[in-house]
Residue frames relative to the residue before (quaternion, step in Angstrom):
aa qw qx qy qz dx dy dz
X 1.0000 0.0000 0.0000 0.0000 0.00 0.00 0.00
X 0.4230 -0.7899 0.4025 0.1874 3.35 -0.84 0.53
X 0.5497 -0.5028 0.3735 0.5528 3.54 -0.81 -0.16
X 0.4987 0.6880 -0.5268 0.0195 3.67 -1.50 -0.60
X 0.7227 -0.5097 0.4653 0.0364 2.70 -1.84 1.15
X 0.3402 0.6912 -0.6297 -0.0998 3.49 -0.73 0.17
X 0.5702 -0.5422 0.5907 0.1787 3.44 -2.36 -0.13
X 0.6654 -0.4909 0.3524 0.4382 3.40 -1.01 0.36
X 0.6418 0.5579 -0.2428 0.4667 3.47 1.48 -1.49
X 0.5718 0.5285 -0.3526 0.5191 3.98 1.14 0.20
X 0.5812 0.5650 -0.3872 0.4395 3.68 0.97 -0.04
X 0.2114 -0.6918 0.6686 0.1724 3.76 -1.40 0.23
X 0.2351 -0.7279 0.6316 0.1266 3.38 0.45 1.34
X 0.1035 0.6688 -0.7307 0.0903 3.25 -1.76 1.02
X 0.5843 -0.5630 0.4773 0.3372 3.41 -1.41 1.19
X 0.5852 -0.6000 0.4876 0.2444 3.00 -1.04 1.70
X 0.4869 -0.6596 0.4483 0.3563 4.43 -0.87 1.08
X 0.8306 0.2114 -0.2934 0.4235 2.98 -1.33 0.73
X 0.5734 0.6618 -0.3314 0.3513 3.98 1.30 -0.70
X 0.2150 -0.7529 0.5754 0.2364 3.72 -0.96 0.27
X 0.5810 0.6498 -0.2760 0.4051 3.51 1.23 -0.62
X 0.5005 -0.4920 0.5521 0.4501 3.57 -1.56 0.46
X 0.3473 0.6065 -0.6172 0.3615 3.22 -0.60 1.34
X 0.2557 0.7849 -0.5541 0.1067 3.92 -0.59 1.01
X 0.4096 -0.6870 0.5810 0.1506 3.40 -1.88 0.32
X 0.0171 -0.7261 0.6798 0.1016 3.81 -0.66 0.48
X 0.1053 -0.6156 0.7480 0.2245 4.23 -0.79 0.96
X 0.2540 -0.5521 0.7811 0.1432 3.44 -1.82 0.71
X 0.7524 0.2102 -0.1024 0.6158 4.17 0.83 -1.07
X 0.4097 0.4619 -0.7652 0.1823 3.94 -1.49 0.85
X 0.9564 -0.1663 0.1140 0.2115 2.25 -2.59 -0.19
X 0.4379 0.7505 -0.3090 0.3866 3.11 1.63 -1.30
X 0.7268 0.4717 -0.1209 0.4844 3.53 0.73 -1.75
X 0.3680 -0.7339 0.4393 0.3647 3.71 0.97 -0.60
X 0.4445 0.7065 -0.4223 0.3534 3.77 1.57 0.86
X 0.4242 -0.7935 0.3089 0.3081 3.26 -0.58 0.51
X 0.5822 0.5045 -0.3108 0.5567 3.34 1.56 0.46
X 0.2426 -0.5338 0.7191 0.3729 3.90 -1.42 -0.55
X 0.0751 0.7732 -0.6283 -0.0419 2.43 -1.15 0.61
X 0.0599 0.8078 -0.5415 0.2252 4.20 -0.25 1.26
X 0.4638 -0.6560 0.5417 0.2474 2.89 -2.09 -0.47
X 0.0605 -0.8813 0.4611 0.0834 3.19 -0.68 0.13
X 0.0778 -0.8349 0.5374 -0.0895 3.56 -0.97 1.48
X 0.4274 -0.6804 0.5926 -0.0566 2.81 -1.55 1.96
X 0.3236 -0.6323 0.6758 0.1969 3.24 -1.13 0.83
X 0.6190 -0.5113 0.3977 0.4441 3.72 -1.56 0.34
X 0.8783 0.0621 -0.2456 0.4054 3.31 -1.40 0.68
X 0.3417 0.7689 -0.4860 0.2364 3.64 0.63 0.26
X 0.3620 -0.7192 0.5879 0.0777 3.81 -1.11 1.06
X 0.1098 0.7308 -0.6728 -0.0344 4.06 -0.84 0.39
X 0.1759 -0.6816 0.7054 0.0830 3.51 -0.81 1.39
X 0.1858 0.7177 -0.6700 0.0395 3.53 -1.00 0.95
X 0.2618 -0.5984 0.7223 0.2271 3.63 -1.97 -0.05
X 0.4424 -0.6907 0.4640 0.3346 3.89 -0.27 1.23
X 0.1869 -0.5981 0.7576 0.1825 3.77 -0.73 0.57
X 0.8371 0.3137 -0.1039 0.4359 4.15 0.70 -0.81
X 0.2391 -0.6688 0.5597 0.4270 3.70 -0.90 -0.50
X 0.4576 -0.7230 0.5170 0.0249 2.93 -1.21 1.82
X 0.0905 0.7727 -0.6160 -0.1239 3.19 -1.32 0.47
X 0.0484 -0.8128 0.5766 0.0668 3.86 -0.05 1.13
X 0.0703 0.6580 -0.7107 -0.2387 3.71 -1.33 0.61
X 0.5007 -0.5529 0.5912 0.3067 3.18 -1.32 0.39
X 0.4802 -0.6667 0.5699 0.0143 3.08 -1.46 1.30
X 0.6882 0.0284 0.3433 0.6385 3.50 0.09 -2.01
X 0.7313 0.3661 -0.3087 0.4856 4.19 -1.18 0.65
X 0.1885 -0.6499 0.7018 0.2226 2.34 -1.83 -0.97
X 0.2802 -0.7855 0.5515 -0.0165 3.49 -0.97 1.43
X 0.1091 -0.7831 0.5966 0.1377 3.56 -0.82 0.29
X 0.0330 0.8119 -0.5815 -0.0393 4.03 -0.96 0.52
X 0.2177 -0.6960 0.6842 -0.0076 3.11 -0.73 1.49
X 0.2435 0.6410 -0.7279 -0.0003 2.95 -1.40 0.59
X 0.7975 -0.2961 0.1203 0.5116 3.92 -1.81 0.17
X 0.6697 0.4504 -0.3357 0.4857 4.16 0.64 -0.43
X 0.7079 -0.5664 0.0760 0.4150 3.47 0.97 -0.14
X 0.5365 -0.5919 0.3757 0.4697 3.88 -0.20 -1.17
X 0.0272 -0.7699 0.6290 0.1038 3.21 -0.69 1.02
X 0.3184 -0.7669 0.5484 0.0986 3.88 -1.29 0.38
X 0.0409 0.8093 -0.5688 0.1410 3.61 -0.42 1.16
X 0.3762 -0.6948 0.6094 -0.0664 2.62 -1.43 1.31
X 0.6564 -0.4837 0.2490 0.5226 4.02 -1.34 0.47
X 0.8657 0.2902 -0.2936 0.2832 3.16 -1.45 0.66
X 0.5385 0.5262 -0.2790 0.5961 3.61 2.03 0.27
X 0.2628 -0.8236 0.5026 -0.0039 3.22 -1.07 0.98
X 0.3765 -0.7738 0.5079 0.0389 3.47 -0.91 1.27
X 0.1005 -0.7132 0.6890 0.0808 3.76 -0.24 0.84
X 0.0945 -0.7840 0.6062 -0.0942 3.89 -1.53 1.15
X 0.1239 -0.8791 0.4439 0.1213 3.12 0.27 1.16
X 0.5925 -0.5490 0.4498 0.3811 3.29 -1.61 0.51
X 0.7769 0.1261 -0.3309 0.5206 3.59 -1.58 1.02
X 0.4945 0.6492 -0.4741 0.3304 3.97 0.52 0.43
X 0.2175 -0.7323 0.5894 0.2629 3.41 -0.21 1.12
X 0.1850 0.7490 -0.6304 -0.0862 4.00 -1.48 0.63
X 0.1491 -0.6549 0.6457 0.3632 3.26 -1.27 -0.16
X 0.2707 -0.6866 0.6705 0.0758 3.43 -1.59 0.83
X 0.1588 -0.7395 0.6525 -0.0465 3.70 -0.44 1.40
X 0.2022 -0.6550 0.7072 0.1729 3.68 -0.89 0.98
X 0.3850 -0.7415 0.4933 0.2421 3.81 -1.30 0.12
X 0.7215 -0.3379 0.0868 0.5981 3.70 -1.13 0.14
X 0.7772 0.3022 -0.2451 0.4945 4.30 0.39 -0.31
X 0.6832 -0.5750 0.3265 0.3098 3.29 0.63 1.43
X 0.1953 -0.6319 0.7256 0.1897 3.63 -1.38 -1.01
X 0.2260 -0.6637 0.7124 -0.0298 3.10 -1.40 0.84
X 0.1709 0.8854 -0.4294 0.0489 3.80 -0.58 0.71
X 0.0747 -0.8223 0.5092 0.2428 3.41 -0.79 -0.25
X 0.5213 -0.7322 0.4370 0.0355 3.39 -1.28 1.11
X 0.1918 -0.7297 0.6500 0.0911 3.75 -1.11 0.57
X 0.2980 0.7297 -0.6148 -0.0274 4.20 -0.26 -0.27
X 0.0978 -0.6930 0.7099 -0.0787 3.21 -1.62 0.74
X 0.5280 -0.2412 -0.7847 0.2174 1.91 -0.23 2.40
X 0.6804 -0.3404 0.2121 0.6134 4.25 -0.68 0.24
X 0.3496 -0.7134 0.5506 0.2563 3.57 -0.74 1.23
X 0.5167 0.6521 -0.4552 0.3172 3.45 0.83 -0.35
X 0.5392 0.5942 -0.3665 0.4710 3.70 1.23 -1.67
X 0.9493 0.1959 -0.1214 0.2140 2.70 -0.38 -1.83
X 0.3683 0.6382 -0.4926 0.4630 3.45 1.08 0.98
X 0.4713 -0.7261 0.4436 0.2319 3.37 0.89 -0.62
């Protein structure tokens, strides 16, 4: 595999599965690619709520905004250039605020798989 670089403008944002909200994912790196990670971005409209249970371990850094994730230990809030670590089988919700959130993602294994 080679090196490379991508940009937000290299993603295919898609509504995040199962989500109705202005919430989406673009992978630039999966399984597809033969990497063992996804790697993408991922953009929140303002005020927008995602109730998930990790199928993966997540890494989100925040790009642009500001996101909050609550989960049973409590809520932490990050802003551009701070990273969020999501473990697998952690139930969270991630709330973007009134100026959305721009981000990018790490998972291990392809969220796609292990969503089903």
């Amino acid at each position: 595999m080679a090196v490379r670089k991508f940009a937000t403008s290299d993603a295919k944002f898609e509504r995040s599965p199962g989500q109705s909200g202005d919430v989406f994912a673009g992978n630039v790196i999966d399984q597809r690619d033969g990497a063992p990670i996804t790697i993408g971005f991922g953009r929140y409209g303002p005020d927008q709520r995602l109730d998930e249970t990790m199928a993966v371990d997540d890494v989100m850094i925040v790009l642009e905004g500001q996101l909050s994730v609550t989960s049973e230990t409590g809520t932490v809030t990050a802003g551009p250039g701070e990273i969020v670590h999501m473990p697998k089988g952690q139930a969270v919700t991630i709330r973007s605020h009134a100026e959305g959130a721009v981000t990018a993602y790490v998972t291990y294994p392809h969220w796609q798989e292990a969503r089903g």
